[in-house]
C-alpha positions as CSV (number, residue, x, y, z in Angstrom):
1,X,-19.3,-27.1,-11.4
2,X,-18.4,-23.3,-11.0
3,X,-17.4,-20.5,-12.9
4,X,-13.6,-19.7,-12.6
5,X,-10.9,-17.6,-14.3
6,X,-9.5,-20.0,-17.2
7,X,-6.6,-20.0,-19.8
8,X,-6.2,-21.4,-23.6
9,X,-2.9,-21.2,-23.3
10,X,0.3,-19.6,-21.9
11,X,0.5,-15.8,-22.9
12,X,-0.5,-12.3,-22.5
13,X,-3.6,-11.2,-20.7
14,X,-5.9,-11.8,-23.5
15,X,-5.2,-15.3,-22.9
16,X,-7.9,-15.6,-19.7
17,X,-11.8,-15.8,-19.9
18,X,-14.4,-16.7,-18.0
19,X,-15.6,-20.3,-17.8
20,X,-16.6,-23.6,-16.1
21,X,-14.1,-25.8,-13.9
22,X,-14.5,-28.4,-11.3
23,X,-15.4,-26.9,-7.9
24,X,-12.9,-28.6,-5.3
25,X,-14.3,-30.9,-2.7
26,X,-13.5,-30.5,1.3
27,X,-11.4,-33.0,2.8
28,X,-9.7,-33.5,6.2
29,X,-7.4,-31.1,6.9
30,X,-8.9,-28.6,3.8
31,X,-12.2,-26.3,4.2
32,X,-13.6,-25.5,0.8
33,X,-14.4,-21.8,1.1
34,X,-16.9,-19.8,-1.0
35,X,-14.6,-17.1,-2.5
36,X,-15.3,-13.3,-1.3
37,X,-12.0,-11.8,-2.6
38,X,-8.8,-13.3,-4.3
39,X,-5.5,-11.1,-4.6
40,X,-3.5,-11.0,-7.9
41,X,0.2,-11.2,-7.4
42,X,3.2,-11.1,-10.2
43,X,3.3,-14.9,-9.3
44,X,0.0,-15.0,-11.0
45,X,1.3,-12.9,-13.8
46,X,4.2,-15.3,-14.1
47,X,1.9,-18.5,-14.5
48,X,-0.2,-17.2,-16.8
49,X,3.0,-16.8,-18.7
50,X,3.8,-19.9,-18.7
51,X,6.4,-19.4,-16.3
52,X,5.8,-20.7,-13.1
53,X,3.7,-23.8,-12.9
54,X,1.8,-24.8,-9.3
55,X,3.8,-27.2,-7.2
56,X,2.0,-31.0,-7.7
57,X,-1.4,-31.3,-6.3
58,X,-1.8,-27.6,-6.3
59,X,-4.9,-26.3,-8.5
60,X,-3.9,-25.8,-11.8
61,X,-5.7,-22.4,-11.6
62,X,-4.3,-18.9,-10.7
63,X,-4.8,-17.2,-7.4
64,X,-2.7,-17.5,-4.4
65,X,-4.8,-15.7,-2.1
66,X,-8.4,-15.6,-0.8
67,X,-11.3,-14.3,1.9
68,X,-14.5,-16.0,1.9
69,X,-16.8,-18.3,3.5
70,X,-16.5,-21.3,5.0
71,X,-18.4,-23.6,2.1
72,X,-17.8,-27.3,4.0
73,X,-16.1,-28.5,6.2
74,X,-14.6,-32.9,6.8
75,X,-14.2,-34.2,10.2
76,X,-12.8,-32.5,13.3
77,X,-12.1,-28.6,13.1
78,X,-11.6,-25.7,14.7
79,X,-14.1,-23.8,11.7
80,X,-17.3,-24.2,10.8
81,X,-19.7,-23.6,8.1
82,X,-20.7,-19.5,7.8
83,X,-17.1,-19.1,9.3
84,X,-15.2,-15.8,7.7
85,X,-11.8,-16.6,6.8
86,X,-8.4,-15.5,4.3
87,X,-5.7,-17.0,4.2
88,X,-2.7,-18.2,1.7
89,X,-3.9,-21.3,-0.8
90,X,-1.3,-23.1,-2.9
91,X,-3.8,-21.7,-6.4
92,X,-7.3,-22.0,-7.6
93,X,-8.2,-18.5,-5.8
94,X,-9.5,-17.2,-9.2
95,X,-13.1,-19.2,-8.6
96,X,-16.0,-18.9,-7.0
97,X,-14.9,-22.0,-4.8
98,X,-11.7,-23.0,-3.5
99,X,-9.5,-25.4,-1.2
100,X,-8.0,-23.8,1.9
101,X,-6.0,-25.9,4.4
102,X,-6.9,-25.4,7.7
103,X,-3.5,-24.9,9.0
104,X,-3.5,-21.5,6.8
105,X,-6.5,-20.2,7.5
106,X,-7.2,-17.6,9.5
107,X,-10.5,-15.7,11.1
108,X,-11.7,-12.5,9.6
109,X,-11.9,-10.2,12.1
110,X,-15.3,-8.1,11.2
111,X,-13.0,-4.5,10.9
112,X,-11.5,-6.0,7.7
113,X,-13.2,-6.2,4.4
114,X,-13.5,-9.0,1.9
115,X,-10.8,-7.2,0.1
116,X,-8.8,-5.8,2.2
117,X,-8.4,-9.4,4.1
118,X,-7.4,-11.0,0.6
119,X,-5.0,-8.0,0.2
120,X,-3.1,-9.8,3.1
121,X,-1.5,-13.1,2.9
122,X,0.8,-13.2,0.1
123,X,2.1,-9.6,1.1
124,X,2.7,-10.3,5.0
125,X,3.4,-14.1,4.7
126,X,6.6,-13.3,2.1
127,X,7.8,-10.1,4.0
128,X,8.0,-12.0,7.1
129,X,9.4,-14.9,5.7
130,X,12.0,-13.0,4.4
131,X,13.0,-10.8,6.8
132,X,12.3,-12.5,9.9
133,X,13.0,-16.8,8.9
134,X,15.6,-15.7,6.0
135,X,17.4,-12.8,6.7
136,X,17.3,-12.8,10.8
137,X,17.1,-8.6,10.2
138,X,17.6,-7.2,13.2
139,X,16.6,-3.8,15.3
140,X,19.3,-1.3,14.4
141,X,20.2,-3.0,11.0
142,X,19.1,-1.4,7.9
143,X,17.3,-3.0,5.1
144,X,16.7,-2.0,1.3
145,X,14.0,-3.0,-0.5
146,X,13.2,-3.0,-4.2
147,X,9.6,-2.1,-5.8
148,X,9.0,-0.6,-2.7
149,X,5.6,0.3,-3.7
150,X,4.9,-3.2,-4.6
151,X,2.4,-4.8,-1.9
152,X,5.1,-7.2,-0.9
153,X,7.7,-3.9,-0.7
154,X,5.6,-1.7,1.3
155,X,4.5,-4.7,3.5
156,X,8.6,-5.0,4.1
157,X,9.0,-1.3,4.6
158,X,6.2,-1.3,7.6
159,X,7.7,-4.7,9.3
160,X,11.1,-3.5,8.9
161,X,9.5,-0.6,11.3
162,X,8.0,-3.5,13.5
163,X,11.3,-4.7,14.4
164,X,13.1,-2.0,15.1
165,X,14.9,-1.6,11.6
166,X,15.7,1.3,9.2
167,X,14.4,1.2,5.3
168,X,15.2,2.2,2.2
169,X,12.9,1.7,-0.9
170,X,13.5,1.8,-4.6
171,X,10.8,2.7,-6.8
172,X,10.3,4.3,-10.3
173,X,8.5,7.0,-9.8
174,X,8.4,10.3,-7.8
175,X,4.7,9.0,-6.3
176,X,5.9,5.8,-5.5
177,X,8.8,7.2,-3.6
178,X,6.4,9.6,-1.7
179,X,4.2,6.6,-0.9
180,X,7.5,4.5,0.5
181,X,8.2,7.3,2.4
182,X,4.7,7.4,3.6
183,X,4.3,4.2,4.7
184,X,8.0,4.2,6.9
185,X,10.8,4.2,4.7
186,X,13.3,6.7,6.2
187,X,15.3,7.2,2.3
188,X,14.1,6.9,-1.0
189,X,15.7,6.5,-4.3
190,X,14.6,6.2,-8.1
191,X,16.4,3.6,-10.0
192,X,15.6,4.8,-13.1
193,X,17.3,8.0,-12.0
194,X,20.2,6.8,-10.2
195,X,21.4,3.1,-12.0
196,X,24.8,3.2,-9.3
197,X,22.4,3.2,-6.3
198,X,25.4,1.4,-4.4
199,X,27.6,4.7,-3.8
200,X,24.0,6.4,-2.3
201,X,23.5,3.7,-0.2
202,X,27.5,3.8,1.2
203,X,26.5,7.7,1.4
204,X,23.0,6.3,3.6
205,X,25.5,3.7,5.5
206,X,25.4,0.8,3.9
207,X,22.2,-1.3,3.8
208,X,22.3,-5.3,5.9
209,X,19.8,-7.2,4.2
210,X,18.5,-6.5,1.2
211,X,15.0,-7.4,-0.3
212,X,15.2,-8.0,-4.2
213,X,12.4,-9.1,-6.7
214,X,14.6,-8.0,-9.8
215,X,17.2,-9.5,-10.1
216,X,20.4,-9.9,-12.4
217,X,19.8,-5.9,-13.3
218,X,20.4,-4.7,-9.8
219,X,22.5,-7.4,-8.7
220,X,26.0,-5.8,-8.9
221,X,24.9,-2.5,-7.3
222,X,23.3,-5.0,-4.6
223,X,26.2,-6.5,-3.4
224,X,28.4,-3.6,-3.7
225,X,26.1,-2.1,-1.3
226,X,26.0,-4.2,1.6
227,X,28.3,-3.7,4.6
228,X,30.3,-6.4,6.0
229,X,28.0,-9.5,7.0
230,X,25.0,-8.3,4.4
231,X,22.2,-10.6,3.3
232,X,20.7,-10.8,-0.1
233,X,17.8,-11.6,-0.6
234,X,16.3,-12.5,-4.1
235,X,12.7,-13.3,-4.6
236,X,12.0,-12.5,-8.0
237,X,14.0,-12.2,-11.5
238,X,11.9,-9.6,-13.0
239,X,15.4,-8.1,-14.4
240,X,16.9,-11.0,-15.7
241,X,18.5,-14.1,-14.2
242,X,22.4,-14.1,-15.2
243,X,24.9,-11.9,-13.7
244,X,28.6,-12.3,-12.2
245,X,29.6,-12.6,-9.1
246,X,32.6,-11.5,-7.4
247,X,33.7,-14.0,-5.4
248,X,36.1,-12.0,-3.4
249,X,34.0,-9.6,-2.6
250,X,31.7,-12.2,-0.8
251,X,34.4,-13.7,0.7
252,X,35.9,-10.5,2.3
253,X,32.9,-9.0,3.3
254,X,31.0,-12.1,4.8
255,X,28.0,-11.3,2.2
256,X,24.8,-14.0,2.1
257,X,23.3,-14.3,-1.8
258,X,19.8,-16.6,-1.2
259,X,16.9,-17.3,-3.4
260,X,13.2,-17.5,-1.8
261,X,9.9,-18.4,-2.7
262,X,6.9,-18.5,-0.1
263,X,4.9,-21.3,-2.6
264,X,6.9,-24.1,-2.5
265,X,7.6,-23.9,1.4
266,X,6.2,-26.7,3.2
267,X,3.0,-26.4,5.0
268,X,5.0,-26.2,8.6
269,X,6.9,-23.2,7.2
270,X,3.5,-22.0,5.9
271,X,1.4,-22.3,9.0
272,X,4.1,-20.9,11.3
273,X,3.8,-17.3,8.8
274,X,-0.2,-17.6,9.0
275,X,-0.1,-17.4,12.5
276,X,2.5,-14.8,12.4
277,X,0.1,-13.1,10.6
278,X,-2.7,-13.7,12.7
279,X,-0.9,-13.4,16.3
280,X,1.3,-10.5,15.4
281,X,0.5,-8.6,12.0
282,X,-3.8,-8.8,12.8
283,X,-2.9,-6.5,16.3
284,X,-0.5,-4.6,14.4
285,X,-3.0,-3.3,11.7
286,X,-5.9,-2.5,14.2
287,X,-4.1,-0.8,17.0
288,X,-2.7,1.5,13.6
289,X,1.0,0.2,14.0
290,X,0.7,-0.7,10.7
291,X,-1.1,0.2,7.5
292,X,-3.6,-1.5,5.0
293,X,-2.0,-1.0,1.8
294,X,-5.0,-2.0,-1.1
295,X,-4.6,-0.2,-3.9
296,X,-7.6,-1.0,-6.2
297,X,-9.9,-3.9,-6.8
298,X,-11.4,-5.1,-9.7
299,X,-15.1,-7.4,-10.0
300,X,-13.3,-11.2,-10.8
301,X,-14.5,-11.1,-14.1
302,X,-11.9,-8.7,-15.1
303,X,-9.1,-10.9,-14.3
304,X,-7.4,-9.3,-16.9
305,X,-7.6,-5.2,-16.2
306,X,-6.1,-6.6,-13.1
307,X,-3.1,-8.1,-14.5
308,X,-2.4,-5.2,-17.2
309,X,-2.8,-2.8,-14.0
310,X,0.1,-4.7,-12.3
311,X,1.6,-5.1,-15.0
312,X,1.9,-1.6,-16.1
313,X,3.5,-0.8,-12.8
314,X,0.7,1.3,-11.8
315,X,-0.4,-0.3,-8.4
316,X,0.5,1.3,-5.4
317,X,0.4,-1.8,-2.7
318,X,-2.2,-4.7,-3.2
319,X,-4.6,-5.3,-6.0
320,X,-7.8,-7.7,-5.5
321,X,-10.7,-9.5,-7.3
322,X,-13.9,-9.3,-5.5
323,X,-16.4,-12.1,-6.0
324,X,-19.8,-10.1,-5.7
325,X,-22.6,-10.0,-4.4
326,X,-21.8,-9.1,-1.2
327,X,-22.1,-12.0,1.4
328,X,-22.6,-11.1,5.3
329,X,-19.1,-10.8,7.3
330,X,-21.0,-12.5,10.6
């Protein structure tokens, strides 16, 4: 057995405790990992609601993301027991053990911390998905991205740099616009200040792919802000899920509308991001072309500050659960 984050049932935060589940057992192709670090995503948040179940055979426990050690490991492998690694995991990151497929996982180079390697995956794996795989966005082009201080939206803002694109981040407050601008994002708007962003955006040029966890809210203003050709991106419905669409205006203008989500991809889709992540992003973040974004982390225990912090819309970039004590990075 081993202690893990559990639920009694769908609901708030108050709805997770600390308890006793089933550690996971290694198998070929899957290194059980002791955890080090787990990051806490909406997804999560979504679960717990009661939302968003795990895809089958998936852990029925919440976490997406982990850094740890290599626990065990079945048959042939590149890894070996002691081995520091992070990488994306389909759930169960909330525990002191979980399954990690090999294919995901990815060394933990000793200038990263525990946390700051958990802080990674989910961020990197999505942006790049989205923007690269999805969107095609292209140097020159010009991308917006909602919750730009989210750790998925500043992660787009700083590979939008990477290739060679403009951005443009939404955010609710002054200090999360500051931070977009911080971390790369050439214009920066409220939304709770300016509801018709689509005539700024004209004013800005016109934005060709846009990155969207809200939703029906924004989605008008979205598409009446994309020039000819645009891409629309949706990967989250945090502002509702029904709108109308004007067909004509898709038609005329060439738009794209597509939904995305990085946890039901299949594992070749998944593996090719890890070792985008590995082989590009990894680089990236050491030679300073790109920024760690963590904002806070919390011991795993208090699963639930976590959540209500995310929640709350108070996170600036990524927000972790450390699994303490400290183990040796070697």
């Amino acid at each position: 057995m081993m202690q893990a984050i559990l639920q009694n049932a769908p609901g708030g935060a108050d709805t997770l405790y600390v308890g006793e589940a089933a550690r996971p057992a290694a198998r070929a192709g899957s290194l059980l990992v002791r955890v080090m670090a787990a990051g806490v995503n909406r997804a999560d948040i979504v679960q717990r609601e009661g939302h968003y179940p795990p895809p089958p055979g998936a852990s029925e426990l919440l976490g997406l993301e982990i850094a740890g050690v290599v626990e065990e490991v079945v048959g042939p492998s590149r890894f070996r027991p002691g081995d520091a690694v992070f990488g994306l995991v389909g759930g169960g990151a909330y525990a002191e053990y979980a399954l990690l497929e090999e294919e995901l996982a990815i060394p933990k180079p000793d200038w990263l911390s525990w946390a700051e390697a958990a802080s990674l995956p989910e961020a990197w794996m999505t942006a790049w998905l989205n923007l690269v795989r999805v969107a095609h966005l292209d140097e020159g082009e010009t991308l917006l991205v909602h919750a730009g201080a989210s750790g998925v939206g500043i992660t787009a803002i700083q590979l939008a740099g990477m290739l060679g694109a403009k951005a443009i981040a939404s955010a609710g407050s002054a200090v999360k616009l500051d931070y977009c601008r911080a971390h790369g994002a050439a214009e920066a708007f409220n939304y709770r200040e300016t509801p018709a962003f689509s005539a700024l955006l004209k004013q800005w040029g016109g934005v060709d792919v846009i990155l969207d966890p809200v939703g029906a809210s924004h989605f008008n203003e979205n598409v009446a802000g994309l020039n000819k050709d645009g891409r629309l991106v949706l990967i989250g419905v945090m502002g509702g899920t029904r709108a109308e669409i004007n067909l004509g205006q898709m038609l005329m203008r060439r738009l794209t509308v597509c939904g995305s989500t990085l946890r039901t991809q299949p594992l070749e889709v998944k593996a090719e991001l890890a070792r985008a992540l590995e082989q590009y992003v990894l680089p990236a973040l050491e030679q300073g072309l790109a920024r760690l974004t963590l904002d806070s982390s919390y011991p795993w225990q208090l699963a639930a500050d976590a959540h209500a912090h995310i929640e709350a819309n108070a996170n600036l970039g990524k927000v972790v659960l450390t699994f303490f004590p400290v183990m040796s990075a070697q």
